[in-house]
N, C-alpha and C positions, 0 to 999 in steps of 0.2 A: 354768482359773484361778478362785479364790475371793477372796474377802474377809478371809482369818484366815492363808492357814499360807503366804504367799509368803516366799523369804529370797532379800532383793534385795541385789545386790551391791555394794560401796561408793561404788563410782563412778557409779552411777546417783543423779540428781537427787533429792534428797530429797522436792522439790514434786512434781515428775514419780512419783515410786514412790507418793505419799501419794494418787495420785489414779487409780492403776491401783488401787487396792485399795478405792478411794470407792463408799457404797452405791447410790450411783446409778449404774444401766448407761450410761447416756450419758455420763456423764464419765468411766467407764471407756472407754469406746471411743474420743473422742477421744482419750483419753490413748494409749492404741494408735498412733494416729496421729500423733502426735507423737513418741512412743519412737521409731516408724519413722525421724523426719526429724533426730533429737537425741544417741539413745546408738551406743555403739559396737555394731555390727552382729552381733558375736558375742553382746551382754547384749540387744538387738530380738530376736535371732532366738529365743533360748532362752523369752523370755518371751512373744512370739507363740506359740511352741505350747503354752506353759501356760494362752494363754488361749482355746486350742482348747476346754476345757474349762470354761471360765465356767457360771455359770448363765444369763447370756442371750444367747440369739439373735444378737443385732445383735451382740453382742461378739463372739461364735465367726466368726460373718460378717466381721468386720471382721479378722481375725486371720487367716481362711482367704485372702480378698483380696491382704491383707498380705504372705503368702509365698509368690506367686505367684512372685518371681521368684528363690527359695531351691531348695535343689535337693542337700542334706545329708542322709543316711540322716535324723536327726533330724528334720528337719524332712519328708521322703516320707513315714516312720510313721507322724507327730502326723496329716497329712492323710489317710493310706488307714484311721485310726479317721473319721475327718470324717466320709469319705461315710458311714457307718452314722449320722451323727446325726439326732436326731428333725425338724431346720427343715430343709425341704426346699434353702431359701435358700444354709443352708450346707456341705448335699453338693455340690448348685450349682456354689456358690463352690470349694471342695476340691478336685472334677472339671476343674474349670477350669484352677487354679494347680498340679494334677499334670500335665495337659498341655503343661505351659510347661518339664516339666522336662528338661533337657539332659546330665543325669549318665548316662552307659553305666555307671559303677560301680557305682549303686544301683538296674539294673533286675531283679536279681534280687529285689528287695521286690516290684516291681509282678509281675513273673511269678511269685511265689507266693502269688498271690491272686487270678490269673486264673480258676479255677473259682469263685470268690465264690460264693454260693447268692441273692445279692443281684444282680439284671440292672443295678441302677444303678450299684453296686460294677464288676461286670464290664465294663459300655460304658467307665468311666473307666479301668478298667485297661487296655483296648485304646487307648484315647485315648492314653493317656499314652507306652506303648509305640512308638508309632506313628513319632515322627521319632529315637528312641533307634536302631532299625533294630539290632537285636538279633536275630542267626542263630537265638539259641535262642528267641526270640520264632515262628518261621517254627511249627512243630508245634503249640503251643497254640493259635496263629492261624486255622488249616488246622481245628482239632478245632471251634473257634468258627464256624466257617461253618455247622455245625449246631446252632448254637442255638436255641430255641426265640421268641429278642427279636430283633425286627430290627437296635435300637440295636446292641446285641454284633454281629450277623453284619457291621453296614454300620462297625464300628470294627474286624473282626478283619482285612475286605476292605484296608482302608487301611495297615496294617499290613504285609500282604503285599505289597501294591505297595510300599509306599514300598522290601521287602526282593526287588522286581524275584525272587520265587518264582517260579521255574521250576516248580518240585514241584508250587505249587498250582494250577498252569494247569487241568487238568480239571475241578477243583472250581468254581474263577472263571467257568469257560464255561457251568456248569449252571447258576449262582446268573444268570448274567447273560442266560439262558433263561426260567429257571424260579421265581424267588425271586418270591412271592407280593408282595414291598412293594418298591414301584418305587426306594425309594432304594438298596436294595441291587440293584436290578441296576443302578441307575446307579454305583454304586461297582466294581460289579464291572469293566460297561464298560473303565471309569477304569484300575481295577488292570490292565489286558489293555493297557492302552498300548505296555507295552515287551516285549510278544511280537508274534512273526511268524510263527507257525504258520498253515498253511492252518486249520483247528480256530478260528484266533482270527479269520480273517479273516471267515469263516462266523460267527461270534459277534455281529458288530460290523453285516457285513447284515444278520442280522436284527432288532438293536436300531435297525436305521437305521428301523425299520418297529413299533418295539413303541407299545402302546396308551398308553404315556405321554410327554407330549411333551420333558421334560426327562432323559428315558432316549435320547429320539432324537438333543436337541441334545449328549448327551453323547458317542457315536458319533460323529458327524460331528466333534467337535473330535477324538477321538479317530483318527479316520483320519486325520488330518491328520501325527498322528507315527508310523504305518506306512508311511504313503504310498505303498500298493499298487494295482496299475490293476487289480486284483481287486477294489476296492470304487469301480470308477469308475461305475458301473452303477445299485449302489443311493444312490451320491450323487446323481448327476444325479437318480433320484425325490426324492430330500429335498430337491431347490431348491423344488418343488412343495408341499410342508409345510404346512399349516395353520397353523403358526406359523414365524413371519419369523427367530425367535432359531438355530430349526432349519436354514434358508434358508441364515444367515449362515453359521456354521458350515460349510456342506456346500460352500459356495462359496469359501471358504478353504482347505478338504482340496482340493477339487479343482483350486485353484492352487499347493498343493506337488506334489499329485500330475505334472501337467502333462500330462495326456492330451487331443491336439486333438478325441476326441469330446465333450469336455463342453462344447466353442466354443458351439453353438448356444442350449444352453441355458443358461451364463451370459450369451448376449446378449440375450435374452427376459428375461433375468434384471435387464438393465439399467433395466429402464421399471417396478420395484417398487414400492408407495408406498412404502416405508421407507427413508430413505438411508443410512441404514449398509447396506441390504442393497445396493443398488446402488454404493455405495463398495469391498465385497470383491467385487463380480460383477466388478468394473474391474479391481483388483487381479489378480484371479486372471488374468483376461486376459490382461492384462500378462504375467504369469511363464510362462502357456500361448505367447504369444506368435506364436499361429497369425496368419498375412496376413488372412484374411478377417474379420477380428475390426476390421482399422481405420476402416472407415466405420462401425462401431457406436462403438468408442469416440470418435471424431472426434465422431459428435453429442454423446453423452455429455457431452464437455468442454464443452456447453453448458448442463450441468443448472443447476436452479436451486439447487442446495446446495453452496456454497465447496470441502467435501470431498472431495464425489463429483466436480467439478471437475478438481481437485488430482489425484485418483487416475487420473482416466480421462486427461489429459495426461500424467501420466506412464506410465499402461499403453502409449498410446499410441506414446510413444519407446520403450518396449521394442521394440517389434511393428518399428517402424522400424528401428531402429538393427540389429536380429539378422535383418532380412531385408533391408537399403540394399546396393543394387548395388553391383560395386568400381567 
């Protein structure tokens, strides 16, 4: 948008249109914000993306913000010029509000721009892609795991999962091995959720073990929706974690799983500093439901934290109530 060649439509406020055109960018942009809350949605939207192109900054930012929650071939194009703009502010912003879009109609704009030559162009195309869950999304997705930018490989991962890719299991298992930048194998992890392949279950030990600690907590929630007693083994290591978020985690998996080996060591697991970790060590208990787990929970229910309390009286009646004589 400019200052000289707008042709504003009848119905728009004459003070209103006199002030998107005013030489001052700041009262251009409130003016934006006001169009937003004032004209009719079809005369905002057209003129939000004319003012993708202002000469300033905080306008085109304000404009990008603006149609966040629009999602009109018209409006997907004005934002995928965005991300090429020179303020980083307002690829940003563009990246952001193409995320939010919901139209299956108009993914074939963003999937023809998925090679972009531009990696910031490219992570927002995957971004955007992402909850459209687009079949034809699955191959470009799959070809993105090899790119050379983390951002792209850890958006084209998200992708895949959310399209539960069978196809791309292989590929998921090496990224989630071998992918040099811990977010992507934490993504990967992630993406591996709704498989059950021995391959994945093997994938998932050994993230329970990899050198970054939010790739381990990621495994451990993730076992939690396999819920295989194939990973009862290296959970129980991961109560032992260097970090307690990891602890937690591993002591949840292994109270869907319900394997009475992991008794002992979610009841060591009871005396943690951390009370939420002793909160799911009780929990888990409970769903385990082994007998010999009552005289731990029973003290438990004397913690000093209201929670861990709560949870360990009630692991507690499980234990009872699924072993109570007739």
């Amino acid at each position: 948008m400019n200052t000289i060649t707008i042709n504003f439509p009848a119905e728009l406020d004459p003070g209103l249109a006199a002030r998107l055109i005013n030489s001052d960018a700041a009262v251009r942009r409130i003016a934006l914000i006001d169009l937003v809350d004032e004209a009719d949605p079809d005369i905002a939207e057209a003129l939000l993306i004319q003012a993708l192109t202002d000469a300033a900054g905080e306008v085109r930012l304000e404009a990008a913000q603006s149609l966040e929650s629009r999602d009109s071939p018209e409006v997907v194009e004005g934002l995928l010029k965005a991300l090429e703009d020179s303020d980083p502010s307002v690829r940003e912003a563009a990246a952001l509000s193409l995320s939010a879009v919901k139209n299956q109609a108009i993914g074939y704009l963003l999937l023809n721009r998925s090679s972009h030559p531009d990696a910031g162009v490219r992570t927002a195309i995957f971004r955007g892609l992402r909850e459209l869950r687009l079949p034809t999304a699955g191959a470009p997705a799959i070809q993105a795991l090899y790119d050379p930018d983390p951002g792209v490989r850890r958006e084209a991962v998200a992708v895949l999962g959310w399209l539960k890719a069978s196809a791309a299991q292989p590929e998921l298992i090496l990224l989630a091995k071998n992918d040099p930048d811990p977010g992507v194998r934490r993504a990967a992890i992630g993406a591996l959720g709704f498989a059950t392949a021995p391959a994945v279950f093997t994938a998932i030990a050994s993230a329970l073990a990899d050198p970054d600690w939010q790739v381990r907590e990621e495994a451990a929630t993730v076992a939690a929706k396999i819920a295989s007693s194939e990973l009862v083994g290296p959970l129980i290591a991961a109560l032992e974690d260097s970090y307690w978020q990891v602890n937690l985690r591993a002591a949840r998996s292994l109270g869907r799983i319900k394997n009475n080996n992991a008794v002992p060591a979610l009841i060591e697991l009871l005396r943690h500093a951390v009370s939420n970790v002793r909160k799911e060590s009780a929990l888990a208990l409970g769903e385990i439901a082994d007998p010999s787990a009552q005289a731990a929970l029973a003290q438990a229910a004397q913690d000093p934290d209201p929670d861990v309390r709560k949870a360990a009286r009630l692991a507690y009646n499980q234990v009872m109530t699924l072993h109570a004589r007739p």
